[in-house]
PyMOL Python script that loads the backbone (N, CA, C, O; Angstrom):
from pymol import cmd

cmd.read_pdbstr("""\
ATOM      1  N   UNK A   1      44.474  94.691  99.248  1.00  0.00           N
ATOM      2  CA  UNK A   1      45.677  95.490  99.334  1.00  0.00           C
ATOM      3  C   UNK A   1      46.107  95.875  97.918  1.00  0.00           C
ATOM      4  O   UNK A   1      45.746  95.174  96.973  1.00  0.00           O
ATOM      5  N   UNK A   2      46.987  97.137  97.701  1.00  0.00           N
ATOM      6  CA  UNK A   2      46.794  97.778  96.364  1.00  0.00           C
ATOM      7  C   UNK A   2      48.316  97.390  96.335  1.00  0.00           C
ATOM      8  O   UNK A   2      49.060  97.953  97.137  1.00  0.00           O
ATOM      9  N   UNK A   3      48.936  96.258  95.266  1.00  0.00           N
ATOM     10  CA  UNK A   3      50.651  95.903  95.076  1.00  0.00           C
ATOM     11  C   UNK A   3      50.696  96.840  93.920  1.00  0.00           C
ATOM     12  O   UNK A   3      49.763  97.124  93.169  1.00  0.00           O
ATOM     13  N   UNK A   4      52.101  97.340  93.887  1.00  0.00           N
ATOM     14  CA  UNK A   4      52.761  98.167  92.970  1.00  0.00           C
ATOM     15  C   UNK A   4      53.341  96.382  92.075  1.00  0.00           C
ATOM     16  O   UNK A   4      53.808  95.370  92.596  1.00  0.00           O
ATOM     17  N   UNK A   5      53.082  96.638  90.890  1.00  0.00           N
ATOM     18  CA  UNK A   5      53.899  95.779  89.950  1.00  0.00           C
ATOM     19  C   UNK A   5      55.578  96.214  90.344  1.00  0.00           C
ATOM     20  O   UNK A   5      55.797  97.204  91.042  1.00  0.00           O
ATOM     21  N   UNK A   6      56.742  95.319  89.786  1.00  0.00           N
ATOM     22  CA  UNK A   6      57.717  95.463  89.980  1.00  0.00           C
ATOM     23  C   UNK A   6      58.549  94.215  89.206  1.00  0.00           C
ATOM     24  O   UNK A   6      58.434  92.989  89.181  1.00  0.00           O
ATOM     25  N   UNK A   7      59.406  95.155  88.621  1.00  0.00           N
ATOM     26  CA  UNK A   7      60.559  94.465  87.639  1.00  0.00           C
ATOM     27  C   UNK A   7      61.324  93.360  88.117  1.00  0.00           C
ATOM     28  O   UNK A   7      61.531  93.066  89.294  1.00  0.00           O
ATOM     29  N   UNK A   8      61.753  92.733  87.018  1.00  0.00           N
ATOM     30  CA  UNK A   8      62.818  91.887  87.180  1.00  0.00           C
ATOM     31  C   UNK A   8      64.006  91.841  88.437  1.00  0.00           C
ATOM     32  O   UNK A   8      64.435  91.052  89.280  1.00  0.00           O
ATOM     33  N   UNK A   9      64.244  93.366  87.918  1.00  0.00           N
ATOM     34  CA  UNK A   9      65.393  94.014  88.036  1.00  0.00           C
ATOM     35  C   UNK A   9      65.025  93.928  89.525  1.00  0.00           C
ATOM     36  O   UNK A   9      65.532  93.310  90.461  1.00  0.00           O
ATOM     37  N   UNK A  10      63.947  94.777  89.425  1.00  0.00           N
ATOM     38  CA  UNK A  10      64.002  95.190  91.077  1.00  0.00           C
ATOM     39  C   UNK A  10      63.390  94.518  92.018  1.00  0.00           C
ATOM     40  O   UNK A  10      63.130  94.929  93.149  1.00  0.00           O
ATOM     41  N   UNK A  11      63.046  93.006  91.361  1.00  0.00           N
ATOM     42  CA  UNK A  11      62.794  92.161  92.273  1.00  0.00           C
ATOM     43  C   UNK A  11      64.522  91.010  92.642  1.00  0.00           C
ATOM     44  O   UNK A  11      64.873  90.315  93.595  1.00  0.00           O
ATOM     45  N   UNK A  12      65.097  91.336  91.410  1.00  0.00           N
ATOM     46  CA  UNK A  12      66.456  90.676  91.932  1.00  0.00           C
ATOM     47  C   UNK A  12      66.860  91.614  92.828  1.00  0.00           C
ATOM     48  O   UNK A  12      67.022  91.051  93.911  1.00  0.00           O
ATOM     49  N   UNK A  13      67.148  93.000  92.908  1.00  0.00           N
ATOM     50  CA  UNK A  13      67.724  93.579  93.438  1.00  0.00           C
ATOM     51  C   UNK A  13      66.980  93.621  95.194  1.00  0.00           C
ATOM     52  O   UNK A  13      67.779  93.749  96.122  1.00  0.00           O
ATOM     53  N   UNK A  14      66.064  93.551  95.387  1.00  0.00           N
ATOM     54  CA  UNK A  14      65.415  93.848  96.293  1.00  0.00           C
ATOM     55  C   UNK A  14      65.800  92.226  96.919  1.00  0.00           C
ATOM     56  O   UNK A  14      66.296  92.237  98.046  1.00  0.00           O
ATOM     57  N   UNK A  15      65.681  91.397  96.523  1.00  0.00           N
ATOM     58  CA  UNK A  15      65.972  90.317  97.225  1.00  0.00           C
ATOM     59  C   UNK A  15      67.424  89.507  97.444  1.00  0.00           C
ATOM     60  O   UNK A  15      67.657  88.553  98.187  1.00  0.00           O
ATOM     61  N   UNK A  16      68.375  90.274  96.473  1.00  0.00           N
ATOM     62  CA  UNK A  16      69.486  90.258  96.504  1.00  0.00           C
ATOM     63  C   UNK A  16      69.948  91.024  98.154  1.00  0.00           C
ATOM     64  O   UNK A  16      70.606  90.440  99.016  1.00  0.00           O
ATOM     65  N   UNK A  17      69.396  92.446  98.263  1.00  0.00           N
ATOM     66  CA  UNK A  17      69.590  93.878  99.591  1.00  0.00           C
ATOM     67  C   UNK A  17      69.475  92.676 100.805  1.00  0.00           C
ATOM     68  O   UNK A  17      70.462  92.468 101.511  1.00  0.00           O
ATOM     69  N   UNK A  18      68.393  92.007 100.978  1.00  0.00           N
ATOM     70  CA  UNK A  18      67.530  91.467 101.626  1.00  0.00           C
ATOM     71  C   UNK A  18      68.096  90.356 102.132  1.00  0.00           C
ATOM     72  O   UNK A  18      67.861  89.926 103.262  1.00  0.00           O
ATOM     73  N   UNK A  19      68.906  89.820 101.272  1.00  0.00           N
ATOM     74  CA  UNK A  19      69.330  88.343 101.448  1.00  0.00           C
ATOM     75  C   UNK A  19      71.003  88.663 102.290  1.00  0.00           C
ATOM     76  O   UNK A  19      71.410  88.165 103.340  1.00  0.00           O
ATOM     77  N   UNK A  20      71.606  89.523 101.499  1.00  0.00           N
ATOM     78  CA  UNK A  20      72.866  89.674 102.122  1.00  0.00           C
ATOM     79  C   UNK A  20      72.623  90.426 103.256  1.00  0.00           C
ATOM     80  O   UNK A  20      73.573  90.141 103.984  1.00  0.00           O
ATOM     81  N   UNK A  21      71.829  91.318 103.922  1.00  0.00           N
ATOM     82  CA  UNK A  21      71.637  91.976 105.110  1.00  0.00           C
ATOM     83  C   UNK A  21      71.219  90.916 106.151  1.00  0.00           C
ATOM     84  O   UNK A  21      71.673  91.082 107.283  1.00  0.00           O
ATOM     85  N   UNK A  22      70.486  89.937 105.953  1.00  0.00           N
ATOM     86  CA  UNK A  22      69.791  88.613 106.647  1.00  0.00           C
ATOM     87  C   UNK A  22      71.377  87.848 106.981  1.00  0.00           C
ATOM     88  O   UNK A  22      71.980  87.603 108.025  1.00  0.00           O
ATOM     89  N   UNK A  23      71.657  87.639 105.603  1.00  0.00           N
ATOM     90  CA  UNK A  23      73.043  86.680 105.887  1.00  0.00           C
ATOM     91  C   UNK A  23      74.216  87.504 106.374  1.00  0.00           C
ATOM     92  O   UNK A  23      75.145  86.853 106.851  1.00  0.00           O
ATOM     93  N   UNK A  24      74.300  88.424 106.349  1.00  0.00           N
ATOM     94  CA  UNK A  24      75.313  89.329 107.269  1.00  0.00           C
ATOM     95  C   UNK A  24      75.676  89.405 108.725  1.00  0.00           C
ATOM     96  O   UNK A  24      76.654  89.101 109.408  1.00  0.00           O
ATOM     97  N   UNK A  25      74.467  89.947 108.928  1.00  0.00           N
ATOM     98  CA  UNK A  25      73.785  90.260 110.377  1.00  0.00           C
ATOM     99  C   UNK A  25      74.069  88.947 110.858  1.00  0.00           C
ATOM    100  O   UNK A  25      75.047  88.870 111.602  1.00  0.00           O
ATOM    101  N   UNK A  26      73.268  87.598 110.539  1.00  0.00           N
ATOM    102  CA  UNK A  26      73.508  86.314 111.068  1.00  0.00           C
ATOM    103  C   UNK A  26      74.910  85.909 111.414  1.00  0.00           C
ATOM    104  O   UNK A  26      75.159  85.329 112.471  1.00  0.00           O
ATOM    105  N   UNK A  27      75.797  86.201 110.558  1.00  0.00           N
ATOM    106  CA  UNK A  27      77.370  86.055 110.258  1.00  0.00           C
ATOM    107  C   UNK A  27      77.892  86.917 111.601  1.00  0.00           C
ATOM    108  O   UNK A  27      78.604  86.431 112.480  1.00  0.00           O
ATOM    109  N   UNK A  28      77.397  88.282 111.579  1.00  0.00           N
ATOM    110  CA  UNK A  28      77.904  88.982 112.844  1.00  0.00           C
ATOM    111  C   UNK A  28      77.074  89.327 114.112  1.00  0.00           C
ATOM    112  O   UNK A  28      77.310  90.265 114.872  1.00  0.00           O
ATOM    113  N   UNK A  29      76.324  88.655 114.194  1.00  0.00           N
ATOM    114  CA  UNK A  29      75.624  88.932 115.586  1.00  0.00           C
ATOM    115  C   UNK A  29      75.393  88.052 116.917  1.00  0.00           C
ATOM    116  O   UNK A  29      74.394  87.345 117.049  1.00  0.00           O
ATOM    117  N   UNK A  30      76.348  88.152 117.837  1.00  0.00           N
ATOM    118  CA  UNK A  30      76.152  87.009 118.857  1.00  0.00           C
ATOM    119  C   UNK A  30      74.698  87.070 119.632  1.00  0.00           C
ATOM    120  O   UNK A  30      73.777  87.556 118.977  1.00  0.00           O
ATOM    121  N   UNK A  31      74.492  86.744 120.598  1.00  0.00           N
ATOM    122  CA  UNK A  31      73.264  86.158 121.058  1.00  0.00           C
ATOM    123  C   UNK A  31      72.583  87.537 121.793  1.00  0.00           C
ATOM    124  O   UNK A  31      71.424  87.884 122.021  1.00  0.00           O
ATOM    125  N   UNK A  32      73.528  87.960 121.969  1.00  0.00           N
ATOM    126  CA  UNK A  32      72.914  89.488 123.279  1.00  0.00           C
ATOM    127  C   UNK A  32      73.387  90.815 122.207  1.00  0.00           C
ATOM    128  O   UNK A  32      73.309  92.026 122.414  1.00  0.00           O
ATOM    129  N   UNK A  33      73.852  90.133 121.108  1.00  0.00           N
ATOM    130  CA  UNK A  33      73.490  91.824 120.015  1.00  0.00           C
ATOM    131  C   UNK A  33      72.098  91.285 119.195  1.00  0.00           C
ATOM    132  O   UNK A  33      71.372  92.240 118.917  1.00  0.00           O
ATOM    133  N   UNK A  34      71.722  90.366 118.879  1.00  0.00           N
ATOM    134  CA  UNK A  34      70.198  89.607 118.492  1.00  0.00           C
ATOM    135  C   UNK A  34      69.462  90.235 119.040  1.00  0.00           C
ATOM    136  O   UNK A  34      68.556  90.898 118.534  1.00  0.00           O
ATOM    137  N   UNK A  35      69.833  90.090 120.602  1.00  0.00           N
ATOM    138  CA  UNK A  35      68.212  90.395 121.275  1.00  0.00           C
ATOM    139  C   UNK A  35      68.268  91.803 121.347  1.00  0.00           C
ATOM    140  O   UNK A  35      67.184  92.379 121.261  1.00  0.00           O
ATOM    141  N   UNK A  36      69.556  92.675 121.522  1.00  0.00           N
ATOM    142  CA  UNK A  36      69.501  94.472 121.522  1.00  0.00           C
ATOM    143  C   UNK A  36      68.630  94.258 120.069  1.00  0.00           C
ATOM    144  O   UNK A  36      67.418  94.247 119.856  1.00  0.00           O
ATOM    145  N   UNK A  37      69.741  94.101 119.220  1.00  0.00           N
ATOM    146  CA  UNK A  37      68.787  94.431 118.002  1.00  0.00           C
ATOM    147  C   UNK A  37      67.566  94.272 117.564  1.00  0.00           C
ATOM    148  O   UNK A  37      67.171  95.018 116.668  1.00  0.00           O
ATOM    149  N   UNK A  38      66.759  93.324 118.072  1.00  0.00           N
ATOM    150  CA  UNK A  38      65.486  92.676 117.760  1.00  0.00           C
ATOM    151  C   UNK A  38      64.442  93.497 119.236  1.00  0.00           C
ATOM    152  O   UNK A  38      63.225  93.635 119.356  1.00  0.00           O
ATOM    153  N   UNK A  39      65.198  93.755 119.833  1.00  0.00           N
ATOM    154  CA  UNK A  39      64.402  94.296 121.149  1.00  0.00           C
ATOM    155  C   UNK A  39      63.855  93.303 121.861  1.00  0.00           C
ATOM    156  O   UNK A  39      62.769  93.379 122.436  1.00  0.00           O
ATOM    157  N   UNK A  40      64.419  92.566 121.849  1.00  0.00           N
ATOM    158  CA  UNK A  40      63.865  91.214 123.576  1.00  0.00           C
ATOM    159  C   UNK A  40      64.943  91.572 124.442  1.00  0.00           C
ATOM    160  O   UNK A  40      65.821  92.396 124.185  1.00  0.00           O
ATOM    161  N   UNK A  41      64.797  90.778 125.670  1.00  0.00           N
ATOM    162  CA  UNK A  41      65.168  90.869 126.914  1.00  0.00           C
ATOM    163  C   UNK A  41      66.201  89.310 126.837  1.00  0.00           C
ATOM    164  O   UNK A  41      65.558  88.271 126.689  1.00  0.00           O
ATOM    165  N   UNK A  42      67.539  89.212 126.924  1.00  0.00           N
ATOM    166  CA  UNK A  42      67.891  87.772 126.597  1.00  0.00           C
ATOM    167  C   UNK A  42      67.428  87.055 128.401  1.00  0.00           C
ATOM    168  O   UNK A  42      67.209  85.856 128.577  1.00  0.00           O
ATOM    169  N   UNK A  43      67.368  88.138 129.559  1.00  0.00           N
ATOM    170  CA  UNK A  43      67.320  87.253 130.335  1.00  0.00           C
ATOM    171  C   UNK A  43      68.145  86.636 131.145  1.00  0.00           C
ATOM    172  O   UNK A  43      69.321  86.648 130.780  1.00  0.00           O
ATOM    173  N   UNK A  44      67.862  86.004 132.304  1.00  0.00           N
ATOM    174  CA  UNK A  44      68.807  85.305 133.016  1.00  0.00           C
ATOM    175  C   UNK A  44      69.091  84.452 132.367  1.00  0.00           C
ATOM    176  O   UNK A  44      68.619  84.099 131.286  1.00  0.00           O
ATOM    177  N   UNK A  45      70.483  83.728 133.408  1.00  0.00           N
ATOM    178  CA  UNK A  45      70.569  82.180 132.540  1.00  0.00           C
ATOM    179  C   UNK A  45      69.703  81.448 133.606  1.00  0.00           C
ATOM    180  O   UNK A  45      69.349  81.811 134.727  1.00  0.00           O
ATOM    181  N   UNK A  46      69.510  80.495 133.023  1.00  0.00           N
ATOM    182  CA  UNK A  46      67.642  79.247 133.386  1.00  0.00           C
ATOM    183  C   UNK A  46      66.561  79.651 132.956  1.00  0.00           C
ATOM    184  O   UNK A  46      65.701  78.811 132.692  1.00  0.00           O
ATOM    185  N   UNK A  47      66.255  81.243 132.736  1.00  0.00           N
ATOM    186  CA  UNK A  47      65.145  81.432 132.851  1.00  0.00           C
ATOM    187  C   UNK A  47      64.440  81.038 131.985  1.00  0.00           C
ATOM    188  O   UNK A  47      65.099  80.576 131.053  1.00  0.00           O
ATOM    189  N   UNK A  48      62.934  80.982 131.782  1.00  0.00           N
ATOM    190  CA  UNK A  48      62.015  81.518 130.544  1.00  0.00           C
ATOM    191  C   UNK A  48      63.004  82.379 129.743  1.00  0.00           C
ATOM    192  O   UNK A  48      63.892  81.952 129.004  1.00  0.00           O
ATOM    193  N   UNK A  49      62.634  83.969 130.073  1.00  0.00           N
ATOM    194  CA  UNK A  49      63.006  84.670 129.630  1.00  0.00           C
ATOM    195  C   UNK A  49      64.253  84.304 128.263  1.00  0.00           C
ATOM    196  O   UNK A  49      64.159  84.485 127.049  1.00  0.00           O
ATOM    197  N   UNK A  50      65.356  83.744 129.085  1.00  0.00           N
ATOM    198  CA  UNK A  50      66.874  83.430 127.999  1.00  0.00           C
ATOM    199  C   UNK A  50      66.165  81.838 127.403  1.00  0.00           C
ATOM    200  O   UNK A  50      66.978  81.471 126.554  1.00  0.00           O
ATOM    201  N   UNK A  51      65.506  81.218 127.450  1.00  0.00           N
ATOM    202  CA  UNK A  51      65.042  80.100 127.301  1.00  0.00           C
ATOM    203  C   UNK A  51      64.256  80.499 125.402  1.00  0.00           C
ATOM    204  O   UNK A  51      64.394  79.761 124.426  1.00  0.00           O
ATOM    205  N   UNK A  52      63.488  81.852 125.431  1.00  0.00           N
ATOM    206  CA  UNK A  52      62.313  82.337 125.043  1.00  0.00           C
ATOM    207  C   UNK A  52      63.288  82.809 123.933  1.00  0.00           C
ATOM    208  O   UNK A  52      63.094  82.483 122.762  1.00  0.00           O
ATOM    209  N   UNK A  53      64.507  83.701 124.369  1.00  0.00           N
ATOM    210  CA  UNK A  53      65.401  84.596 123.559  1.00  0.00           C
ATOM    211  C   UNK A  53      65.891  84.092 123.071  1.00  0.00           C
ATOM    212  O   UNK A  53      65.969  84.295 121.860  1.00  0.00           O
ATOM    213  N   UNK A  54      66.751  82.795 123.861  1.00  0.00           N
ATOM    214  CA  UNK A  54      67.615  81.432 122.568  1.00  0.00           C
ATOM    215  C   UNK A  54      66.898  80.919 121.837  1.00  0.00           C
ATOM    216  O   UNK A  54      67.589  80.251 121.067  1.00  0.00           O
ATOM    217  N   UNK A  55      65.462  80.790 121.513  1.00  0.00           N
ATOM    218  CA  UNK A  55      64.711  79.928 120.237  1.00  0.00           C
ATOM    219  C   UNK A  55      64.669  81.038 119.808  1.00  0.00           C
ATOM    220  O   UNK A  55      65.327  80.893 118.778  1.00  0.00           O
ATOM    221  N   UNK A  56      64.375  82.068 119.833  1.00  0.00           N
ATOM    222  CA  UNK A  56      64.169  83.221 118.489  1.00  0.00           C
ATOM    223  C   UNK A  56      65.971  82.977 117.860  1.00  0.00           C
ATOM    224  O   UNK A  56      66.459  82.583 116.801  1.00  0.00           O
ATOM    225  N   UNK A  57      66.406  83.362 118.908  1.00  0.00           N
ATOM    226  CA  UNK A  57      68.134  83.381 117.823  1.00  0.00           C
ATOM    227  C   UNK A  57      68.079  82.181 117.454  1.00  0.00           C
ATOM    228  O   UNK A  57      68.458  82.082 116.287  1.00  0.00           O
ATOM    229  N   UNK A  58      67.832  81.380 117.830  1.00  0.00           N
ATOM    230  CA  UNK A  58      67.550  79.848 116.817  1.00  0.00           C
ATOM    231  C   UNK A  58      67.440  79.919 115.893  1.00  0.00           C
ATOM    232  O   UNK A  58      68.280  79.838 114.997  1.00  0.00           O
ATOM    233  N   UNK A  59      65.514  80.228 115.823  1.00  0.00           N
ATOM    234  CA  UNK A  59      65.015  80.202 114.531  1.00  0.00           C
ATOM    235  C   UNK A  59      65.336  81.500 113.262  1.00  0.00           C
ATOM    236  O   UNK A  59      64.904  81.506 112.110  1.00  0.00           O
ATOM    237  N   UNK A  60      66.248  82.559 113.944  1.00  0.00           N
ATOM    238  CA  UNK A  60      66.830  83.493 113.421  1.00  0.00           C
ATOM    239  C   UNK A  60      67.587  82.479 112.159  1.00  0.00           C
ATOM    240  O   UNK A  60      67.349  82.399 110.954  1.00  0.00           O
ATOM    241  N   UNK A  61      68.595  81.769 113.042  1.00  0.00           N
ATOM    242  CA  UNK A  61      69.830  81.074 112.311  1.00  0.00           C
ATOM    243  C   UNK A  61      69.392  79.973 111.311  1.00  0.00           C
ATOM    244  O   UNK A  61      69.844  79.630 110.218  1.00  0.00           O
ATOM    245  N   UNK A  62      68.364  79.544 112.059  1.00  0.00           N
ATOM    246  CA  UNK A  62      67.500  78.326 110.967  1.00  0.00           C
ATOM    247  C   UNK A  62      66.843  78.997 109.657  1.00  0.00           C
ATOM    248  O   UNK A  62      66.952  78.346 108.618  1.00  0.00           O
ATOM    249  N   UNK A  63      66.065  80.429 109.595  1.00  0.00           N
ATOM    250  CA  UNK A  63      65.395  80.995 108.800  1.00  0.00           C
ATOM    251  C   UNK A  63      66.309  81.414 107.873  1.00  0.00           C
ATOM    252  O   UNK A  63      65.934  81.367 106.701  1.00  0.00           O
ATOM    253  N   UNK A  64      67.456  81.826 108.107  1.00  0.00           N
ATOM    254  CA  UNK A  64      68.662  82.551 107.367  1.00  0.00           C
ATOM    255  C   UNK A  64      69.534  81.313 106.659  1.00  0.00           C
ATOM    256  O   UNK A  64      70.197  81.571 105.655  1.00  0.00           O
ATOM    257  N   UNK A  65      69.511  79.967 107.212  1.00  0.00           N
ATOM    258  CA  UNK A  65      70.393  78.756 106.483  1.00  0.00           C
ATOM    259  C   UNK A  65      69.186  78.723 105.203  1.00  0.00           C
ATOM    260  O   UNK A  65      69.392  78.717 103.989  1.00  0.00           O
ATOM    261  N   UNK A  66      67.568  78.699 106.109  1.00  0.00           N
ATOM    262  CA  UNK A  66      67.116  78.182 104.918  1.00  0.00           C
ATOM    263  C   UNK A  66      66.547  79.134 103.658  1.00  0.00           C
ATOM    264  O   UNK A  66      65.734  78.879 102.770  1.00  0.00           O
ATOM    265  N   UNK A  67      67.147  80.067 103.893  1.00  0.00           N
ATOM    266  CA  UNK A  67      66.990  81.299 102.873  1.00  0.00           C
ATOM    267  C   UNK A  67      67.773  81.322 101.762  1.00  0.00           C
ATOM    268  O   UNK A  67      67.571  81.759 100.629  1.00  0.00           O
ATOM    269  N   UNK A  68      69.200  80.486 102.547  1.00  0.00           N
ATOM    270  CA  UNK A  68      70.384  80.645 101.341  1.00  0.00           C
ATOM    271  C   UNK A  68      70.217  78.759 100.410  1.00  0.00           C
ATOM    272  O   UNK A  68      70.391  78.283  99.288  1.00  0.00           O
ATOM    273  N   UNK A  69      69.842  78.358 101.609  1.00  0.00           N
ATOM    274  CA  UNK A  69      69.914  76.943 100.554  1.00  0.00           C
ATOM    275  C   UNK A  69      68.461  77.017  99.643  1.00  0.00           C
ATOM    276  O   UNK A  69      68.331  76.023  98.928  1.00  0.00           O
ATOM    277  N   UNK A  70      67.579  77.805  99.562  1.00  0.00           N
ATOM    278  CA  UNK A  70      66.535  78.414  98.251  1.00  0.00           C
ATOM    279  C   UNK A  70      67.310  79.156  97.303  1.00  0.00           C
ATOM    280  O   UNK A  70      67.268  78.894  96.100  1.00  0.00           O
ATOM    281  N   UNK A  71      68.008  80.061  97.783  1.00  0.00           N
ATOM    282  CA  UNK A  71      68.373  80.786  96.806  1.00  0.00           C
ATOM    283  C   UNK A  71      67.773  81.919  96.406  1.00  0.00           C
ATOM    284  O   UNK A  71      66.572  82.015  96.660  1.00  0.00           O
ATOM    285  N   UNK A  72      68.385  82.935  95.758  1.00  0.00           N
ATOM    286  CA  UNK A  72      67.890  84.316  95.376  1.00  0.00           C
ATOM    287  C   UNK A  72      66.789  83.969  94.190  1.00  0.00           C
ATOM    288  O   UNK A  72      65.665  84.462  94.096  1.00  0.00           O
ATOM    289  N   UNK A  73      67.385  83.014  93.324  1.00  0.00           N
ATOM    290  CA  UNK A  73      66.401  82.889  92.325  1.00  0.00           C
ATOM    291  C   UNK A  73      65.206  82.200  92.775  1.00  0.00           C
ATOM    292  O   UNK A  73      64.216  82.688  92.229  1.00  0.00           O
ATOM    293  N   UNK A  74      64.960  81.363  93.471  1.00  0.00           N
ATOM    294  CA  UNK A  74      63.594  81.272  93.805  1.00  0.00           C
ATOM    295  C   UNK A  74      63.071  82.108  94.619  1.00  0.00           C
ATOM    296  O   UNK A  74      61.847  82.233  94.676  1.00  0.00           O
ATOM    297  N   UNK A  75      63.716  82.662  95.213  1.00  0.00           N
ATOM    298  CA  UNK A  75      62.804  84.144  96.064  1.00  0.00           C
ATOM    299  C   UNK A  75      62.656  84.925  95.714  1.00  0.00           C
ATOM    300  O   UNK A  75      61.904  85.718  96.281  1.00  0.00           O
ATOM    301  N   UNK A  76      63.471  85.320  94.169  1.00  0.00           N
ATOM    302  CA  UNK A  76      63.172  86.713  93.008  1.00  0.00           C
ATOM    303  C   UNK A  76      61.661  85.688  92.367  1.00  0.00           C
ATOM    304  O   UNK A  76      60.627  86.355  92.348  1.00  0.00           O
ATOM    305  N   UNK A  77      61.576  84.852  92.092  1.00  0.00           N
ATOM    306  CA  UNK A  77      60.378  84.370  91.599  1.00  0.00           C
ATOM    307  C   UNK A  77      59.121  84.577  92.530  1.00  0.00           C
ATOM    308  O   UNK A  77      58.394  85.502  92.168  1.00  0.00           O
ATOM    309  N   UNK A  78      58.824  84.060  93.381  1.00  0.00           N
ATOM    310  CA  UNK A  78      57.810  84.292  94.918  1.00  0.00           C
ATOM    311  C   UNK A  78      57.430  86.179  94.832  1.00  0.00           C
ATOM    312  O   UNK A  78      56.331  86.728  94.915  1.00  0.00           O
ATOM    313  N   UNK A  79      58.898  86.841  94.629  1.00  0.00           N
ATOM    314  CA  UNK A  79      58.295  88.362  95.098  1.00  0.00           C
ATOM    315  C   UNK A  79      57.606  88.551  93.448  1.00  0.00           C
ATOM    316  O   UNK A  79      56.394  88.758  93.389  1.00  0.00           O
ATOM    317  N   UNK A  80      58.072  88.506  92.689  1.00  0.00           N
ATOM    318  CA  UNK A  80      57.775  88.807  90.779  1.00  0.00           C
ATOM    319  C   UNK A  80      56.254  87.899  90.702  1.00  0.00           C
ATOM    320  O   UNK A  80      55.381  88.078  89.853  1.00  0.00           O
ATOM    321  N   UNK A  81      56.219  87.010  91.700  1.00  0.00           N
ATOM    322  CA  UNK A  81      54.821  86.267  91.058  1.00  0.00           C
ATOM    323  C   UNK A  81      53.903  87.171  92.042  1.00  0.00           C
ATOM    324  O   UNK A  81      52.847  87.576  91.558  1.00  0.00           O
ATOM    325  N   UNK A  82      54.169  87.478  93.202  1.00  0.00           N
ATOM    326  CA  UNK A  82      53.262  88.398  94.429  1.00  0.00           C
ATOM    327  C   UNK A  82      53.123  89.421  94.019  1.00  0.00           C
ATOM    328  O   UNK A  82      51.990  89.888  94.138  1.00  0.00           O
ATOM    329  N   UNK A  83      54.166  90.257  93.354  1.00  0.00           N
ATOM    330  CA  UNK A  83      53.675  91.774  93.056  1.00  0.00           C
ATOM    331  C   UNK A  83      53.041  92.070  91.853  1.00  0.00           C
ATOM    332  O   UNK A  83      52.251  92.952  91.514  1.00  0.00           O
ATOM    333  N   UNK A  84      53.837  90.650  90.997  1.00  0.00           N
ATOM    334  CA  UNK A  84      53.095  91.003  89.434  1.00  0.00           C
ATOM    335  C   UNK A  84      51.799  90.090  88.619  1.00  0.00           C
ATOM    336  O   UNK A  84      51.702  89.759  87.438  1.00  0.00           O
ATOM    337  N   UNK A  85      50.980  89.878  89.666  1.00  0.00           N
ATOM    338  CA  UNK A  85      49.947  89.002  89.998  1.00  0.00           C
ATOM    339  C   UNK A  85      48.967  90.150  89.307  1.00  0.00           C
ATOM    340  O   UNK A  85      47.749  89.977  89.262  1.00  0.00           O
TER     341      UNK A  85
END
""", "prot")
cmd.dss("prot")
cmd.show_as("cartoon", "prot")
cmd.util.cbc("prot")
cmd.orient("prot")
């Protein structure tokens, strides 16, 4: 795969966009705007289906805690070491 190098700058910035849109969305989205937004089906209640839809909004909420307790600065590092490899 052909990576474009990329700055400081615009690896803070890009993961700065990234981080507050993740932590936003999480902040405002109940369980049946998740699944509109993400495009699943939440489902009855018992089913599979809402069974299937509540672990994604799960791991939605789990992926987004553990995004902020890393921090921007180690995830501006990860994208700056991937693109400028």
């Amino acid at each position: 795969m052909n990576k474009t190098q990329i700055s400081t700058k615009s690896s803070e910035q890009l993961v700065k966009y990234f981080c507050t849109a993740i932590s936003t969305q999480h902040w405002n989205l109940n369980f049946f705007r998740f699944c509109e937004v993400v495009g699943i089906e939440p489902g009855e209640e018992d089913s599979g289906q809402r069974l299937y839809a509540f672990e994604k909004f799960k791991q939605f909420s789990e992926a987004t805690s553990a995004l902020n307790t890393l921090g921007t600065d180690f995830l501006k590092a990860l994208v700056e070491d991937y693109y400028n490899k």
